[in-house]
VEXVEXMAR-955401 format. One line per field, with one value per residue: residue in one letter; x, y, z of N, C-alpha, C in turn. Coordinates in steps of 0.05 Angstrom, whole numbers, plus 5000, padded with zeros to 4 digits. Last residue first. Layout:
<pts>
aa <- (A | ...)
nxx <- (X | ...)
nyy <- (Y | ...)
nzz <- (Z | ...)
caxx <- (X | ...)
cayy <- (Y | ...)
cazz <- (Z | ...)
cxx <- (X | ...)
cyy <- (Y | ...)
czz <- (Z | ...)
</pts>
This chain:
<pts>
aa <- (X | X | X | X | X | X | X | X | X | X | X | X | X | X | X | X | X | X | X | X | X | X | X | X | X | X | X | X | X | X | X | X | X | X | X | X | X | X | X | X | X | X | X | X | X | X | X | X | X | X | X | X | X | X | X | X | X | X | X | X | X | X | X | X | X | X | X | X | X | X | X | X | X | X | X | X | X | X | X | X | X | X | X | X | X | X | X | X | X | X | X | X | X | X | X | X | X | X | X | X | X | X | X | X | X | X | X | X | X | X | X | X | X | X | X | X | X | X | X | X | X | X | X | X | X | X | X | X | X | X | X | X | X | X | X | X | X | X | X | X | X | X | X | X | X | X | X | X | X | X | X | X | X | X | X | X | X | X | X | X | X | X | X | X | X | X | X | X | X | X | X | X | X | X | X | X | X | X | X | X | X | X | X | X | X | X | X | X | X | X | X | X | X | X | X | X | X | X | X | X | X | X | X | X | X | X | X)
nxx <- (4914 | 4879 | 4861 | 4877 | 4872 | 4839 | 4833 | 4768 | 4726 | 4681 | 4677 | 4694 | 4743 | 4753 | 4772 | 4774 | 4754 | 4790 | 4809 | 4818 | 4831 | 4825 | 4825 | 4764 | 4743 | 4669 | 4615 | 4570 | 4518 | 4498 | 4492 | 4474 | 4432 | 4393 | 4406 | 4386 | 4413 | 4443 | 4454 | 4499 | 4513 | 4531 | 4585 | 4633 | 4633 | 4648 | 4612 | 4589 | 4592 | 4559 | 4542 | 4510 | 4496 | 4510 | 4570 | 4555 | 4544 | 4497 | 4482 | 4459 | 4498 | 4555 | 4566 | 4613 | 4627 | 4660 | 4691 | 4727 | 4783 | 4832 | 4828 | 4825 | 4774 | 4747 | 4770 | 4724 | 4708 | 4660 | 4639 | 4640 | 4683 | 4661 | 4661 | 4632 | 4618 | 4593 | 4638 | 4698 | 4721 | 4780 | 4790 | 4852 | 4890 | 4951 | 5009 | 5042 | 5023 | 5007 | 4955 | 4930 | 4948 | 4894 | 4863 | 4816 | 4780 | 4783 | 4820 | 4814 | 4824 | 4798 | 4805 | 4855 | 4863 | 4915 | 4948 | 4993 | 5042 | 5095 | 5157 | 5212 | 5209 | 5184 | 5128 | 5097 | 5033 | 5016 | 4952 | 4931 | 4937 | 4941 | 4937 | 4947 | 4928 | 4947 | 4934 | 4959 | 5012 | 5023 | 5069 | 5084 | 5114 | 5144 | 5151 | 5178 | 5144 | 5151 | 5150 | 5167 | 5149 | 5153 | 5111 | 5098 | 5099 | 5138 | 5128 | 5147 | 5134 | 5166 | 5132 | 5165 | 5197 | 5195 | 5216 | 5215 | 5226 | 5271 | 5335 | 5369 | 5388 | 5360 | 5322 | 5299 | 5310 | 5296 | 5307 | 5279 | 5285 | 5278 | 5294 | 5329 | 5334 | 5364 | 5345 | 5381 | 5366 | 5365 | 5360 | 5337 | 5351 | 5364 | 5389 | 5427 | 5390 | 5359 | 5295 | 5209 | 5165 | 5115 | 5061 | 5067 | 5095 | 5046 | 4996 | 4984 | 5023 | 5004 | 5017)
nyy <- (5087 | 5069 | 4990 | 4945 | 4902 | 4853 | 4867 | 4874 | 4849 | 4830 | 4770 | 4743 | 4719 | 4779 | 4774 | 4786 | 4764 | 4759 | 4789 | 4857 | 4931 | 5003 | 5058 | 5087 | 5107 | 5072 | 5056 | 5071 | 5074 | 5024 | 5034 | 5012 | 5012 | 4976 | 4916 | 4856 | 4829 | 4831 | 4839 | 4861 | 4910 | 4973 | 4998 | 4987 | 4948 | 4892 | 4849 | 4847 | 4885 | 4877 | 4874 | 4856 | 4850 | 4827 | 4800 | 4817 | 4854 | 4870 | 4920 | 4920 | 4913 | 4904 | 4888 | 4879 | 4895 | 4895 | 4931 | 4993 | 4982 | 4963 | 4910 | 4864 | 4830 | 4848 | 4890 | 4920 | 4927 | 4924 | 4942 | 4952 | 4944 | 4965 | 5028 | 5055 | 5091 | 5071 | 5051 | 5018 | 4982 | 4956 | 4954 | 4927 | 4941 | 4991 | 4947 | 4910 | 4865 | 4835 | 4826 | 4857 | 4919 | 4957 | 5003 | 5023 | 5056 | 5078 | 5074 | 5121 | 5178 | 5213 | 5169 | 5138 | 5095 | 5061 | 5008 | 4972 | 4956 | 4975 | 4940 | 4929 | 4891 | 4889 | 4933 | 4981 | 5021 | 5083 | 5121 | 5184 | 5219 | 5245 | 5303 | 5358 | 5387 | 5382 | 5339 | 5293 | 5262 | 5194 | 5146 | 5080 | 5015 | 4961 | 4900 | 4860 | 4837 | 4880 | 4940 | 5001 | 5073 | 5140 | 5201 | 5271 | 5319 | 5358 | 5435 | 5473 | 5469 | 5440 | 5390 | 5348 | 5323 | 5261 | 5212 | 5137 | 5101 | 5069 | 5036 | 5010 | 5019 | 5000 | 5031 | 5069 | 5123 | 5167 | 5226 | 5274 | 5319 | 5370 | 5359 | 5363 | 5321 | 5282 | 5310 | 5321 | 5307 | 5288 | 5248 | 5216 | 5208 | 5252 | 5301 | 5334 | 5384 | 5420 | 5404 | 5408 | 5383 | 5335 | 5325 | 5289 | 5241 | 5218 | 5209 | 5157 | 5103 | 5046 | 4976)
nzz <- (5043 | 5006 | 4997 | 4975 | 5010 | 4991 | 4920 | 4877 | 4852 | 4884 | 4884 | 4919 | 4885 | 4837 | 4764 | 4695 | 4636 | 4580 | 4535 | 4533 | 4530 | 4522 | 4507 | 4479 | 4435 | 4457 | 4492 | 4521 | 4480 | 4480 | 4555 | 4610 | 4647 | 4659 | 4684 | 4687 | 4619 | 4562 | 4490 | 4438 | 4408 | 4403 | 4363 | 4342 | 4314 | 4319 | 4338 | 4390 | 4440 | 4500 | 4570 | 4620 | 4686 | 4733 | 4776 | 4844 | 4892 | 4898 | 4864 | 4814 | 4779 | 4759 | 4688 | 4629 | 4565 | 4502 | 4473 | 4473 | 4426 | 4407 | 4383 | 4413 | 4416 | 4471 | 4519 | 4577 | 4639 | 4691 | 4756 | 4808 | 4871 | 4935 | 4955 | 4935 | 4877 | 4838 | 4807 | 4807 | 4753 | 4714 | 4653 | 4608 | 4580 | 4566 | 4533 | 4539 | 4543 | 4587 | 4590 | 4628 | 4652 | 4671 | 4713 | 4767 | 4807 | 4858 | 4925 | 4968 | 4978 | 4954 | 4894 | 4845 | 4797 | 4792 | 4728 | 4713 | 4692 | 4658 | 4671 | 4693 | 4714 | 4758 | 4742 | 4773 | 4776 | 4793 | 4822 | 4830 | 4863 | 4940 | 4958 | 4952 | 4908 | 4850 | 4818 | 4823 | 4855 | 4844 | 4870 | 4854 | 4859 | 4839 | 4856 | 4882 | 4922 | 4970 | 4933 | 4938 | 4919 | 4906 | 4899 | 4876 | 4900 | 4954 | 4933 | 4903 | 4850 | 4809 | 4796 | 4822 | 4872 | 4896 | 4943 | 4955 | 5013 | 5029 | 5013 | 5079 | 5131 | 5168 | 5170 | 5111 | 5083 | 5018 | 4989 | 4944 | 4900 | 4856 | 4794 | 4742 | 4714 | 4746 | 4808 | 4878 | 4947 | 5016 | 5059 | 5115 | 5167 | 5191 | 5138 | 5093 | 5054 | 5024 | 5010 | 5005 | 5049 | 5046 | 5020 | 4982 | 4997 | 5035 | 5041 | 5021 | 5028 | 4999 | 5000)
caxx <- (4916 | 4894 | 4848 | 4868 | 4890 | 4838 | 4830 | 4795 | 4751 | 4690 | 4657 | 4675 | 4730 | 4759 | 4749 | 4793 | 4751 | 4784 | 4803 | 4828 | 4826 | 4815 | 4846 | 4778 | 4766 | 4689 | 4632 | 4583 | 4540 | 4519 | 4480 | 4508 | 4457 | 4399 | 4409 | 4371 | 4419 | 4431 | 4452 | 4482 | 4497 | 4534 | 4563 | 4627 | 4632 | 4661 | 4615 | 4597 | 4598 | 4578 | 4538 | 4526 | 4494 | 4487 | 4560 | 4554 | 4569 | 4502 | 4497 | 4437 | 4480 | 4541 | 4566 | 4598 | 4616 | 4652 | 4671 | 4715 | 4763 | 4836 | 4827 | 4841 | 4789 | 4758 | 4771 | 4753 | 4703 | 4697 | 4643 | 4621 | 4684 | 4664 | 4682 | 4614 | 4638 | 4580 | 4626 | 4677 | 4710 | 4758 | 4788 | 4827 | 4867 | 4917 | 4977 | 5053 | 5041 | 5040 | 4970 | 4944 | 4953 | 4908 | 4864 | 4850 | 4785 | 4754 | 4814 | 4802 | 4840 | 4790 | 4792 | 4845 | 4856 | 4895 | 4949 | 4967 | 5016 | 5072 | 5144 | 5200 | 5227 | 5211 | 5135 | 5119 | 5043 | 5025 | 4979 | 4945 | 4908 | 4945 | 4941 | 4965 | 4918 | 4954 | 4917 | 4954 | 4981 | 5024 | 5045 | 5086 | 5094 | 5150 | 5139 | 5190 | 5150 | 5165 | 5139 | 5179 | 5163 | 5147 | 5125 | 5108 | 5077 | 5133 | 5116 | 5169 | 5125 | 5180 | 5123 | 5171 | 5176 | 5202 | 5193 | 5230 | 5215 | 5247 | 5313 | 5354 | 5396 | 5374 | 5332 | 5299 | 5323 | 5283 | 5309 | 5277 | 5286 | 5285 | 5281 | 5336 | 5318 | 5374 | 5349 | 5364 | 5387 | 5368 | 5381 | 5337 | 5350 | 5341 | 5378 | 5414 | 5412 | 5391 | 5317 | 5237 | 5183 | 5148 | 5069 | 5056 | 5098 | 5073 | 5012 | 4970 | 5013 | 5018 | 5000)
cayy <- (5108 | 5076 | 5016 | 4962 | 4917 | 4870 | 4855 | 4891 | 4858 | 4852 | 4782 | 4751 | 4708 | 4758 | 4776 | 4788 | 4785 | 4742 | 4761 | 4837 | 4904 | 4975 | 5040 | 5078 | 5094 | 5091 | 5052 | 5069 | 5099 | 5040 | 5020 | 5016 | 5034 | 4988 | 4942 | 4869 | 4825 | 4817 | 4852 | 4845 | 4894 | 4951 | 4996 | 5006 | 4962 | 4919 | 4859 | 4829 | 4896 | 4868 | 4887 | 4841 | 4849 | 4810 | 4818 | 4793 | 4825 | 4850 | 4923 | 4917 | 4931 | 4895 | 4908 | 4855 | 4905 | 4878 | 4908 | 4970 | 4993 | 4985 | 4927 | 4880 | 4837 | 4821 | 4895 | 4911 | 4932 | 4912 | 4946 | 4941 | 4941 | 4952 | 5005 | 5042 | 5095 | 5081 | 5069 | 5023 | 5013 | 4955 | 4969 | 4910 | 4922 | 4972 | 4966 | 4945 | 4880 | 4843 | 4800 | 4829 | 4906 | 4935 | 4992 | 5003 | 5054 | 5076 | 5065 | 5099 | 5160 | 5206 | 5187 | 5152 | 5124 | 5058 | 5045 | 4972 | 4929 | 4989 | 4959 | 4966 | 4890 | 4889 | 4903 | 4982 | 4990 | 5073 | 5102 | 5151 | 5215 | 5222 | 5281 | 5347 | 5387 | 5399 | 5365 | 5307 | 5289 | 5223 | 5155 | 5111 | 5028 | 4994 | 4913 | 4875 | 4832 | 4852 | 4924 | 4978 | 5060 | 5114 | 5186 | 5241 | 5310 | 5334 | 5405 | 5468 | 5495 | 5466 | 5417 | 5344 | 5358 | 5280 | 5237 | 5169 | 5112 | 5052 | 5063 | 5005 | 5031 | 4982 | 5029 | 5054 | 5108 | 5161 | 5201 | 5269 | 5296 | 5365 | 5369 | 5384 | 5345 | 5300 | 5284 | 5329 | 5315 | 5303 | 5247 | 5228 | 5181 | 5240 | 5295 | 5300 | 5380 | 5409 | 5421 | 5396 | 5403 | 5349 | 5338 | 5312 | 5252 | 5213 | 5232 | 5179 | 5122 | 5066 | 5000)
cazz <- (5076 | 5005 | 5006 | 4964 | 5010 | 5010 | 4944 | 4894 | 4838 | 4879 | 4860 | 4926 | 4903 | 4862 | 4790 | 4718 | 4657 | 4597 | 4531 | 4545 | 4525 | 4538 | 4488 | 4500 | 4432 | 4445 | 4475 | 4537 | 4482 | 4470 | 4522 | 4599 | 4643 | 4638 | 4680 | 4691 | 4648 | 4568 | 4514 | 4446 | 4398 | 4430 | 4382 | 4362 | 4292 | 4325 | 4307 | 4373 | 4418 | 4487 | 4539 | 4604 | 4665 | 4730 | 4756 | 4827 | 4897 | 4908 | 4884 | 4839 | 4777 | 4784 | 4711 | 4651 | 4596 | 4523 | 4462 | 4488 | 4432 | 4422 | 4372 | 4413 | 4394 | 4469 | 4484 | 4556 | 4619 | 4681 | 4734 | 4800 | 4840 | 4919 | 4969 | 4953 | 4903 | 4859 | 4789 | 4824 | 4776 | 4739 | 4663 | 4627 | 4563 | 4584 | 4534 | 4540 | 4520 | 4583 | 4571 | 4634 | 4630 | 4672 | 4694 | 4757 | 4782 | 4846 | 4888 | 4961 | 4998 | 4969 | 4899 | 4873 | 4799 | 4796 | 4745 | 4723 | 4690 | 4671 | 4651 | 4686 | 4688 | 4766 | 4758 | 4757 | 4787 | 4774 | 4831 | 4813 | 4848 | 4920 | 4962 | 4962 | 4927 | 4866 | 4814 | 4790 | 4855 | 4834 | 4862 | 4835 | 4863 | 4849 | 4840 | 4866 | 4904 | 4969 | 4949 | 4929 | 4941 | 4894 | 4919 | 4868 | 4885 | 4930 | 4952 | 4933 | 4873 | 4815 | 4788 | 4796 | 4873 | 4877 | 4938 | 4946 | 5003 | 5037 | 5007 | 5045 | 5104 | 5156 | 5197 | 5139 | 5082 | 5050 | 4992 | 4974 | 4909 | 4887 | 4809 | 4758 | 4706 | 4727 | 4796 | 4853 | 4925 | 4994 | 5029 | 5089 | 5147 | 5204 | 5157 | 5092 | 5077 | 5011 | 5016 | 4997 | 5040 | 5056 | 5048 | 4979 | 4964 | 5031 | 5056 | 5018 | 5036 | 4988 | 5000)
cxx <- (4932 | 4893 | 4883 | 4864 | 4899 | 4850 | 4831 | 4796 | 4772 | 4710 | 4673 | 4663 | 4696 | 4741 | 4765 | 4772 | 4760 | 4770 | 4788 | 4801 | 4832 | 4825 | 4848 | 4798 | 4778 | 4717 | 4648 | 4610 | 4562 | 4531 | 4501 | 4496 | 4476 | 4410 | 4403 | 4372 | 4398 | 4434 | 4428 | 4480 | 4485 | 4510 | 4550 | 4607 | 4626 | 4656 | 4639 | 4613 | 4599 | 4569 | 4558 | 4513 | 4516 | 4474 | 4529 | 4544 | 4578 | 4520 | 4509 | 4455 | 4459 | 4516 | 4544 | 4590 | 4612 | 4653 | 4656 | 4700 | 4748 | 4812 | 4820 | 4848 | 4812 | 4781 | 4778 | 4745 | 4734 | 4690 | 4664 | 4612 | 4656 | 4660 | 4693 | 4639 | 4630 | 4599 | 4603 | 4654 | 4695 | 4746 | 4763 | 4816 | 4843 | 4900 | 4956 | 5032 | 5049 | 5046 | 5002 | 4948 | 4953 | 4921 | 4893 | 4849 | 4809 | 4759 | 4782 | 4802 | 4832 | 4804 | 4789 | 4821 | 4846 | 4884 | 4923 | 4970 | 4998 | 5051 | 5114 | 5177 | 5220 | 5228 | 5178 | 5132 | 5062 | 5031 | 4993 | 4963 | 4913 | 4919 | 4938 | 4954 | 4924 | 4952 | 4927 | 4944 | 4981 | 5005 | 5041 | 5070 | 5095 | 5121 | 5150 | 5176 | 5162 | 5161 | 5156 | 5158 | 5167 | 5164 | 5136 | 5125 | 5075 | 5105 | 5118 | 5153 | 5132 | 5160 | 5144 | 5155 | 5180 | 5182 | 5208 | 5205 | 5228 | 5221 | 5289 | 5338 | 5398 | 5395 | 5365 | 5333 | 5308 | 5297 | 5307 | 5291 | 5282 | 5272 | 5289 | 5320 | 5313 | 5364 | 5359 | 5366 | 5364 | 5378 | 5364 | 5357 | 5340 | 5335 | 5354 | 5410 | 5406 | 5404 | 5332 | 5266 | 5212 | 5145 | 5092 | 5055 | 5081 | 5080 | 5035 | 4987 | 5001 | 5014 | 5018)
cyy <- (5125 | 5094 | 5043 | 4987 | 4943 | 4893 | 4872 | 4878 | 4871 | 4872 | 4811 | 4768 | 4712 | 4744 | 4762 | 4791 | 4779 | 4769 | 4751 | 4812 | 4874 | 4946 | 5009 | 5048 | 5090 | 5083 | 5076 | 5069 | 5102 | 5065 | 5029 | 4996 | 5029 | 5018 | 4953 | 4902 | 4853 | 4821 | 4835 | 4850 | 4868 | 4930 | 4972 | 5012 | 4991 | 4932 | 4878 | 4835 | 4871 | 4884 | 4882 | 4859 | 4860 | 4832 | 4806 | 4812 | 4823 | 4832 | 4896 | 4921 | 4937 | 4915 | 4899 | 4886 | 4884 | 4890 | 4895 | 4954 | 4983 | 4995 | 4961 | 4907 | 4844 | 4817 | 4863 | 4893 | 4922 | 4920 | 4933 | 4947 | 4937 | 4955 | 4984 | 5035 | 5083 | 5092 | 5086 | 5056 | 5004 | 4979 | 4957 | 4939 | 4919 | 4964 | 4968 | 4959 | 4899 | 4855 | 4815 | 4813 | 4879 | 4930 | 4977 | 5000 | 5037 | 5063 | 5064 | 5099 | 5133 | 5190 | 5183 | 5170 | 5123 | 5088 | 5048 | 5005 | 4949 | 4965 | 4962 | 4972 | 4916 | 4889 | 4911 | 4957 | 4986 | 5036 | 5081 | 5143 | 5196 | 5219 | 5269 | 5318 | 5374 | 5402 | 5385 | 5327 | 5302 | 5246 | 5179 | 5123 | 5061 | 5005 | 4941 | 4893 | 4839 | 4833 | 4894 | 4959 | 5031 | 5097 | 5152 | 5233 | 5279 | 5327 | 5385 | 5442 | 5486 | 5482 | 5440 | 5375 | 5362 | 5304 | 5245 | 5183 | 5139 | 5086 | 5058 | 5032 | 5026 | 4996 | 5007 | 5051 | 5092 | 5132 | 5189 | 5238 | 5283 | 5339 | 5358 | 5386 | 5364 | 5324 | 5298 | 5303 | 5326 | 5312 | 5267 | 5245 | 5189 | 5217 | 5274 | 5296 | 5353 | 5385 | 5407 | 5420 | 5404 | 5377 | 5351 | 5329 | 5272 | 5229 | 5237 | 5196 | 5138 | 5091 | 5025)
czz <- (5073 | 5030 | 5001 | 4969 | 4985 | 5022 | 4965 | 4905 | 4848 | 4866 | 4855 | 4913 | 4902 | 4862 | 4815 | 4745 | 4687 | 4626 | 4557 | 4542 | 4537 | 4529 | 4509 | 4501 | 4455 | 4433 | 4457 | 4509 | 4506 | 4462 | 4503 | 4565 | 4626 | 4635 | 4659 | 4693 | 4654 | 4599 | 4528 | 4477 | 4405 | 4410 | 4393 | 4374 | 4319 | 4316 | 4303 | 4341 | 4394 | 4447 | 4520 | 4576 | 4643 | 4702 | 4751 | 4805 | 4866 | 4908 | 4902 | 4861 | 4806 | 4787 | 4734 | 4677 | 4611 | 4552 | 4479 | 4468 | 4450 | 4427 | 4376 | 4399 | 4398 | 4438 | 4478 | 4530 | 4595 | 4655 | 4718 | 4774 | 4825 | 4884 | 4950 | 4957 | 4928 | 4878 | 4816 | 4820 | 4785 | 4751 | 4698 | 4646 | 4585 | 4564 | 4556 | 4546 | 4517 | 4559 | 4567 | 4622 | 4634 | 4652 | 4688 | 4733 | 4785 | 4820 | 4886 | 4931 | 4989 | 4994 | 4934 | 4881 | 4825 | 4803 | 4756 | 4728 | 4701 | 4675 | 4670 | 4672 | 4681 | 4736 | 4757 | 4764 | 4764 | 4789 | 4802 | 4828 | 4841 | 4884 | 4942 | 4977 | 4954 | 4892 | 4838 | 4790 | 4825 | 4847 | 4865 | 4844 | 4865 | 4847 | 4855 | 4850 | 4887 | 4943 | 4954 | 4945 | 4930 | 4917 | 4901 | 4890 | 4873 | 4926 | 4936 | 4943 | 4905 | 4840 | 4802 | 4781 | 4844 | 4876 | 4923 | 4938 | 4980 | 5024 | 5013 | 5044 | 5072 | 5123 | 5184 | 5157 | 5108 | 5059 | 5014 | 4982 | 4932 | 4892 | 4834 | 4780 | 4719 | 4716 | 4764 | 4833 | 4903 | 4969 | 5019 | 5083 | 5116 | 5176 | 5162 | 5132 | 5085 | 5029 | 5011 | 5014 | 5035 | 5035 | 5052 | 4999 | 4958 | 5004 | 5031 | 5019 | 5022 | 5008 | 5000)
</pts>
């Protein structure tokens, strides 16, 4: 997990105090380097807009993944979180609201692209939406959405044809016709779920 705080609070400077490192990075911005008890890097802040507050934190998880995360709007907490596996490349980015993912999108055939989009479209806690590109052809094609709130997708829009609009349909919503469809650059073969239907695990939240 990712703090919140973290990467939008300090105040950057020169001087290496209390297990931080100060420096710059090549593009010239103020850096922050954060060290544990053991003198591994256990966090870095960057002040990548020049107005003195870092806005980017990225830290490491025990799987090697790096974890990124940005204020996009100034306000000094968290809007994205980037997911950077251990060969550098991008699998996931989750949009924040709040202190709580509402959104992930995914890469999970590794090509470089998002293909898979999860939200939570009520802001309830739980995922109740998936959306992606059974073709690949950079467009949605295929909805599954928790419509009644109970856990469990229970409808289903799909694009059969590609031709960008929704052409087959089936389940008790009716929110998501085709004008859910666009070039939203989505895709993926298979729809991604927990257990308990919600698409986040437990550790999801953002503090």
């Amino acid at each position: 997990m990712l703090p919140n705080d973290h990467g939008t609070s300090s105040t950057p400077g020169t001087a290496t105090e209390g297990g931080v490192r100060h420096t710059t990075d090549a593009q010239g911005n103020d850096v922050a380097v954060h060290y544990d008890a053991a003198g591994n890097v256990s966090l870095v802040e960057v002040d990548t807009d020049g107005d003195g507050r870092y806005d980017t934190a990225a830290v490491s998880t025990a799987d090697g993944t790096t974890l990124v995360g940005h204020d996009d709007d100034g306000d000094g907490r968290i809007d994205t979180i980037a997911h950077v596996d251990r060969d550098g490349d991008l699998t996931r980015v989750d949009t924040v609201e709040n202190g709580q993912i509402v959104a992930s999108t995914l890469d999970q055939d590794g090509n470089g692209a998002p293909d898979t989009v999860i939200e939570d479209t009520d802001r309830d806690g739980v995922a109740d939406r998936i959306s992606y590109d059974r073709d690949g052809d950079g467009r949605i094609d295929y909805i599954a959405a928790d419509t009644d709130g109970d856990g469990q997708l229970d409808t289903y829009v799909a694009d059969n044809d590609g031709d960008g609009q929704a052409d087959s349909y089936s389940g008790g919503g009716d929110s998501y016709g085709s004008d859910s469809y666009g070039s939203d650059p989505y895709g993926q073969d298979q729809v991604p779920h927990s257990e308990d239907g919600s698409g986040y695990g437990a550790d999801d939240t953002v503090l």
